[in-house]
C-alpha positions, 0 to 999 in steps of 0.5 A: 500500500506504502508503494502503490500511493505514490504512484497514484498521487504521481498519475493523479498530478500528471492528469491533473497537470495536463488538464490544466495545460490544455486549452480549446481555441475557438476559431471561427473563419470567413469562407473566403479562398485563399485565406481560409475555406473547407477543402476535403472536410478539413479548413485550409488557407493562408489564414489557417497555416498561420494558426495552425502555426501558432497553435504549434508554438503555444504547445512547444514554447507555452507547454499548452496543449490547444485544441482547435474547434472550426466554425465556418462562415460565409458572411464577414458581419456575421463572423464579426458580430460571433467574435464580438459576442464569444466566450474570451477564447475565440479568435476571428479569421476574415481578412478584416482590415485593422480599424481602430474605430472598431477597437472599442467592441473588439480587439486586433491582432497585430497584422499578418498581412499587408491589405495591399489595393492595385490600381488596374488599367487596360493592358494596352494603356501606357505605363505609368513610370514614376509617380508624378503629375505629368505621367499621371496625366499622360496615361490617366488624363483622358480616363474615367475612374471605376470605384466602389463607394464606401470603400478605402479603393474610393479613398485611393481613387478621391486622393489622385483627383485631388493631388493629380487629377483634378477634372477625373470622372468618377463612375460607381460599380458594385464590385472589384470585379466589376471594376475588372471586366468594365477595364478589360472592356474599354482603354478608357478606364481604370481604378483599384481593386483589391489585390487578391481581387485582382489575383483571383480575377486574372487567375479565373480569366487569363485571356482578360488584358488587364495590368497593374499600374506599380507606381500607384499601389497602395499599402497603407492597411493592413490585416489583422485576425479579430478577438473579443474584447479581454481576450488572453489570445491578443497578447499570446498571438502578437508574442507569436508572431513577433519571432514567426515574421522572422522565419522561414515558414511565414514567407512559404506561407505567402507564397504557398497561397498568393505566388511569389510577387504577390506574397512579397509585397502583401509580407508583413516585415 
């Protein structure tokens, strides 16, 4: 009996130990390829690798077993809106921009990728070498400008009027991509979109002749994976990807999912 009651308080420590180390990561992600969507019943994507990743870390450097439980969505209002309203252990997975405006429901990540916006033209348009008045106007002086109101590509579209075009047309389309078939269509046009709108669309239409213009790109936003407010996971996750920036995995990552240029402009240095 002396012998057998160690051995029991050693098991009962070691379980005890281990359900306190154990913890369930709630992540609830936008079905949005490529950062994260159901392939093959399992969730997968750019957004997924990452905390996938992080997961890992929390085991090996924290010595916190994390169990991930998946929750699809195919709205961003409604991910947003089950963030908000969660338990303290959940994270969100939208490609949802930083906005400080929205830090007083809930809280942001520090960023995992830059929300880059292209601005599109023709491809038999001329190219526009350096960002100046002159060869703004020489490309873009007799176009009309396609955007999406109520957006940060309106805001980009709003600042060239003011600093370079001041008599530029600006005509509204529903989407980016609208925005894209409108600019394939007529030498006319151009505007921004998204840059992994613009990924996706020439990747879907190769024969579409559309190109960016690299002097106006803009990358002043940035991604962020969103929490409810109190959340342990902000601290955790930005101590992680402090060092994860660094390494070898995250640009793989990139360029795993979005190809070798476009990762290296969308990298978080």
């Amino acid at each position: 009996m002396k012998t057998l009651l160690p051995i029991l308080i050693v098991a009962f420590c070691n379980v005890f130990c281990f359900s306190q180390a154990s913890d369930t990561l709630y992540v609830h992600y936008l079905d949005h390829p490529p950062f994260s969507t159901l392939e093959n019943g399992a969730p997968k994507g750019l957004e997924i690798d990452i905390i996938n990743d992080y997961i890992l870390w929390q085991k090996t450097v924290k010595k916190t077993n994390v169990i991930p439980k998946y929750t699809s969505f195919k709205d961003v209002d409604e991910l947003y809106a089950s963030v908000k309203n969660s338990s303290h252990n959940t994270i969100g997975l939208g490609s949802i921009t930083v906005n400080p405006d929205k830090t007083k429901e809930i809280e942001f990540t520090s960023a995992y990728l830059k929300n880059v916006a292209f601005c599109i033209s023709n491809g038999n348009a001329t190219d526009i070498k350096a960002k100046t008045q002159p060869e703004i106007i020489k490309t873009f002086g007799v176009m009309t400008a396609l955007t999406v109101t109520n957006t940060t590509l309106n805001k980009y579209v709003n600042e060239l009027k003011k600093s370079y075009l001041p008599d530029l047309k600006l005509m509204a389309q529903p989407s980016g991509t609208k925005i894209l078939d409108e600019i394939a269509k007529n030498i006319l046009y151009f505007g921004y979109v998204d840059a992994i709108t613009f990924w996706v669309y020439v990747k879907n239409n190769p024969s579409k002749f559309v190109k960016i213009q690299k002097p106006l790109i803009q990358s002043k936003e940035e991604f962020g994976f969103i929490l409810p407010k109190g959340c342990n996971q902000k601290n955790l996750f930005n101590e992680f990807f402090t060092g994860f920036k660094k390494t070898k995995n995250y640009p793989l990552i990139l360029e795993k999912h979005l190809g070798s240029y476009m990762g290296q402009i969308m990298a978080i240095n």
